[in-house]
N, C-alpha and C positions, 0 to 999 in steps of 0.2 A: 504494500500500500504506500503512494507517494501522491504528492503535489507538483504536478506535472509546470501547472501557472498558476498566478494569480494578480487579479486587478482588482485595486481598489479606488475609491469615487469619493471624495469629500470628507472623507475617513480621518479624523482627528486631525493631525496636523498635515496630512494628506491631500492635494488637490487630486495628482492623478498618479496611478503609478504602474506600471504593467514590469512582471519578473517571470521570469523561467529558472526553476529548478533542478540542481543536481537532485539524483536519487539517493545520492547517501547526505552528507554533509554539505551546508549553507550555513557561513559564517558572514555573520550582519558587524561589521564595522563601524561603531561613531561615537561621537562624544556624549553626555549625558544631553536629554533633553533635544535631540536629535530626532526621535520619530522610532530607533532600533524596538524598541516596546512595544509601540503600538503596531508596527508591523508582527511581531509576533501574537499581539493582541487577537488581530485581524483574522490569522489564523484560527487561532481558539475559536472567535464569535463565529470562523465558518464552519466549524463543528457543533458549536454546542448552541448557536443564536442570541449569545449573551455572554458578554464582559466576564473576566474573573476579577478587575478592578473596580467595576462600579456597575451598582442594581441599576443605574437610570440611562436608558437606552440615547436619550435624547443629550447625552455627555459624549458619545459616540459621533455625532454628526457635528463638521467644519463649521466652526464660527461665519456665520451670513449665511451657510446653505440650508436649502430645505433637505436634504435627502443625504444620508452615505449610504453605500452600494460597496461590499466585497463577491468578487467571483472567483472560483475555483475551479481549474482542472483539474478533478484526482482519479488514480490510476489505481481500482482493485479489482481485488477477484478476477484478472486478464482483462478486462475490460476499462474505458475510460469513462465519465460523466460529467457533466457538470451540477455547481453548486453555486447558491448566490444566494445570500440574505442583502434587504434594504429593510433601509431604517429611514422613518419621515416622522413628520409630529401630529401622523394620523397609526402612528403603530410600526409593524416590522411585518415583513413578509420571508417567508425561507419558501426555497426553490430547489427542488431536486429531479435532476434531467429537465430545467426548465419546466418542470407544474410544481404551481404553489401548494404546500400542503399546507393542511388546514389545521395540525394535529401536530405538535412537538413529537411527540412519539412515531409518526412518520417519518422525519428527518433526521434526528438523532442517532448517531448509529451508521450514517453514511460513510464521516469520514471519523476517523477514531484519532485523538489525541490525548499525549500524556505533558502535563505541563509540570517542567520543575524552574522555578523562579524563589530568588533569596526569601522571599514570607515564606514558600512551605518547609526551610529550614524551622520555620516555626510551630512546625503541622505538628511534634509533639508536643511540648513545652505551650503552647495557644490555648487558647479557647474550645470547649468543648462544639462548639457552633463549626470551629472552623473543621475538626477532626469528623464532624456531622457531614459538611459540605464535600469533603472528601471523599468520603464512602460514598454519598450520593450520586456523585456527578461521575463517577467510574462505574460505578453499576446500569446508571441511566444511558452508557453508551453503549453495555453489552446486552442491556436487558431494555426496551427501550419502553416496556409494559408498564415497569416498574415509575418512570416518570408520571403517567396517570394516577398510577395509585397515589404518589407521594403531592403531586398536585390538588388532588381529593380530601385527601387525608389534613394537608395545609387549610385549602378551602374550610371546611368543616370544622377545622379546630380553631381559625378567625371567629366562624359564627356561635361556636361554644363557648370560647371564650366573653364574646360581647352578651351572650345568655348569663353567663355565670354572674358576670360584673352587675347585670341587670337584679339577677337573684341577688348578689351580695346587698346592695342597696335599696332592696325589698321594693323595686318597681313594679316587678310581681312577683307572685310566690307559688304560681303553678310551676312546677316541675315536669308535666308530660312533658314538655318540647327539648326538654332537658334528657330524657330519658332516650329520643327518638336518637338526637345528634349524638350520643355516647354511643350506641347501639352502632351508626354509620362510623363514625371515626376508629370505632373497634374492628369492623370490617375491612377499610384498608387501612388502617395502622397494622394491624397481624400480617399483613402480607410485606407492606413494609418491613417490618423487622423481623419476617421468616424469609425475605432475600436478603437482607443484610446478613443475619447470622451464615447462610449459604458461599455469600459472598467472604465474608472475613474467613472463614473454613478452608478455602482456597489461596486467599489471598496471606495467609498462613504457612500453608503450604511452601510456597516462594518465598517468600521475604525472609522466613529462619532461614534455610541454607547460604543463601544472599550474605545477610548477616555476617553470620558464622565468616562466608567466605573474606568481607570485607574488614572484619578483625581478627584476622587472620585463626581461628580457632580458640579465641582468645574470650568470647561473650557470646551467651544464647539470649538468644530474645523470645519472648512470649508475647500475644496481643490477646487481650480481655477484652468481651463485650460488656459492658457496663449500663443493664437494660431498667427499664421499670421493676419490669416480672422476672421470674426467677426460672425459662426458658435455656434451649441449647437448640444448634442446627440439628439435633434429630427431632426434635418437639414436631408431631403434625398440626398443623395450620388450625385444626376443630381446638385441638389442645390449647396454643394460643389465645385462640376466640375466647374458651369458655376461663381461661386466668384474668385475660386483660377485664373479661366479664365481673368475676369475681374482685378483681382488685378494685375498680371504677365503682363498683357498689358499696365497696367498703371504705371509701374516699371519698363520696360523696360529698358529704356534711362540710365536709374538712374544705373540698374544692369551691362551695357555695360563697362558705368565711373567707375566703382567702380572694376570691374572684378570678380564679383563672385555673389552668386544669394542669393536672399534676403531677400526669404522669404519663408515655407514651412516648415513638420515639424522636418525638423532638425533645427531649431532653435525656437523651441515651447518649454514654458518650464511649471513645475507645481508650483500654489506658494500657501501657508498654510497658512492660519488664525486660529488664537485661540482669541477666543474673540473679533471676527473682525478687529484683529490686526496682521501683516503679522510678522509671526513667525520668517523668515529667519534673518528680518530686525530687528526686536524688541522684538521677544521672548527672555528667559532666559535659558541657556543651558537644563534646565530642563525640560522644555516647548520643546523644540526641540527633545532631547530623547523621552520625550511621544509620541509626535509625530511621532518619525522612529519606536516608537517600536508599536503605532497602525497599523500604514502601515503595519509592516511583521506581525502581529496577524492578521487583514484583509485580507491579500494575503494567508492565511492560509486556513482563513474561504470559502473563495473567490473559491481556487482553489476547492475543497471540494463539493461546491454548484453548478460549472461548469464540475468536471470530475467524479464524486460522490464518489469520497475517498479523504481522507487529504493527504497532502504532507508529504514527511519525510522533519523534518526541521535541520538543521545544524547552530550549535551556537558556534563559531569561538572563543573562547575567549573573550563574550561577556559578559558574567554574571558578569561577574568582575566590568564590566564599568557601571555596573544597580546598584542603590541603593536600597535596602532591601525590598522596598514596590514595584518599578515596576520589577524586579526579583521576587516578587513570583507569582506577575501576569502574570507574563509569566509562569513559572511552574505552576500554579493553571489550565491556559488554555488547555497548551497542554498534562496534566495527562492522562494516561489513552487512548491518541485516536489516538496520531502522534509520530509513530518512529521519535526520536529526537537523534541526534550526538551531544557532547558538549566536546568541549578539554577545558583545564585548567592546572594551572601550580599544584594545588591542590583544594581539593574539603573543606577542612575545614573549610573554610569560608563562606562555602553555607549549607543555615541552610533548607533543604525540603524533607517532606516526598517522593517525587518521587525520589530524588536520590539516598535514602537506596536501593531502588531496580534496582540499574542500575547493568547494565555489565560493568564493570571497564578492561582499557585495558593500559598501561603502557608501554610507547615507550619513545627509547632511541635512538637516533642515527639512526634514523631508523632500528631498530630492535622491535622486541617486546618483552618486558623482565616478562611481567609474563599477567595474565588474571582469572579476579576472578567474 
């Protein structure tokens, strides 16, 4: 799977900009505040139809213009297609083989990407939100069902929550409509977190060897699901149901007092051992990078063994912030198998036979001032 081209239209600091792609390595050249970013950005939105930098679409389109526009060549499963989301300030449309689908879960899934950029140095040590975002948005590219449900299950737990707050401050005090939305968010929350727990199982799988390999036999790592209920990847789906059932009736009172709901898996979170010691809490920065940087080599492997081609991966300015031994295990890994994007302010300090052979591209201002 590769990115054969791509043009984008009005695109952040973008007027116009048309590229052709190596199939292995494209190294983005420029100084900070140059546009190197948001062309990697660009990418991502062609996969996923949305920013990993910011929720509001309309941050995305060139100051004066009405509209930005990215398209894509990509080349899978033998075949090529194209791809094009636009963004206006009447909404976004995504386009696959040119017809607009109407349904995220249509498009998602086309073109597969894995991002490592300096924040997911922060994926463990962060925010349970962000370790949430994580899981989701890698499972939502192999599974793409799974975005429904989690869109549903959002949906529904917005209107539960403004029920509850209405209960807390006794605007009313019937409870049916209370009982209806609990009943629906248990339905797709269970399946929510009977793919995640499938997915972490796998994703498991990977990332200890990974590990292992990248300290040198020196540290095992373990990842914990960190749920509401007291579930595992073998639990059947009815099983699920009838706990989250049980739990939400016995919380109720508790969720009414309090005004918002309180348990489920948005507020599930993952937590990391290395050496049976909870890495967020007590690793050393070091310990913590190996750890984000197994996660995105697993999510490599991961995708790979789920969609049968590797992802193209996108590395944000991140080699910089890798020290010389986990930097080449990341270039050792993906030589050779995974179109990879990498900006940088320059490449001198990266010492790998894969990058003699890249496509070098050299952006300024968002322009592109040479290409070799």
């Amino acid at each position: 799977m590769y990115i054969k081209e791509i043009s984008i239209e009005n695109y952040r600091n973008y007027d116009e900009l048309s590229l052709q792609f190596d199939n292995q390595i494209n190294v983005i050249i420029g100084e900070n505040a140059q546009g190197k970013t948001n062309l990697m950005e660009a990418i991502y939105v062609l996969a996923f139809t949305k920013s990993h930098r910011t929720s509001k679409d309309k941050e995305l389109i060139k100051w004066d213009s009405n509209y930005a526009k990215i398209k894509g060549d990509v080349f899978k499963r033998n075949r090529s297609f194209p791809l094009e989301v636009i963004f206006s300030q009447k909404g976004k449309k995504a386009k696959f083989n040119h017809i607009e689908q109407k349904r995220l879960s249509d498009y998602i899934g086309a073109l597969n990407v894995v991002m490592f950029a300096p924040e997911h140095l922060n994926l463990v040590k962060g925010s349970p939100q962000e370790r949430r975002k994580f899981i989701d948005m890698e499972i939502g590219q192999i599974q793409p069902v799974y975005i429904y449900h989690l869109g549903q299950y959002q949906k529904i737990l917005k209107q539960r929550n403004a029920l509850l707050k209405d209960l807390q401050r006794q605007k009313q005090s019937d409870r049916t409509m209370l009982k209806v939305l609990t009943e629906q968010l248990i339905e797709h929350g269970s399946i929510v977190l009977k793919k995640r727990l499938q997915f972490l199982q796998k994703l498991r799988e990977w990332a200890t060897p990974i590990h292992d390999g990248i300290s040198r036999g020196l540290e095992a790592l373990t990842i914990d699901y960190e749920g509401s209920i007291n579930v595992s990847e073998d639990t059947e789906l009815e099983r699920i149901i009838e706990t989250y059932t049980s739990y939400y009736d016995s919380i109720e009172d508790r969720e009414v007092e309090r005004g918002t709901t309180l348990a489920g898996p948005h507020r599930d979170d993952l937590i990391f051992y290395v050496n049976d010691r909870n890495v967020q809490t007590y690793g050393s920065q070091g310990q913590q990078r190996t750890t984000a940087l197994s996660l995105k080599l697993a999510e490599i492997e991961l995708i790979d063994q789920e969609v049968g081609e590797y992802p193209i991966l996108l590395l944000d300015d991140v080699l910089s912030e890798l020290d010389d031994h986990r930097q080449s295990h990341l270039l050792n890994t993906i030589q050779g198998k995974v179109q990879t994007f990498v900006t940088t302010t320059n490449i001198d300090g990266i010492h790998h036979e894969t990058l003699k052979e890249a496509q070098i591209f050299n952006i300024h201002n968002g322009q592109l001032l040479s290409e070799r």
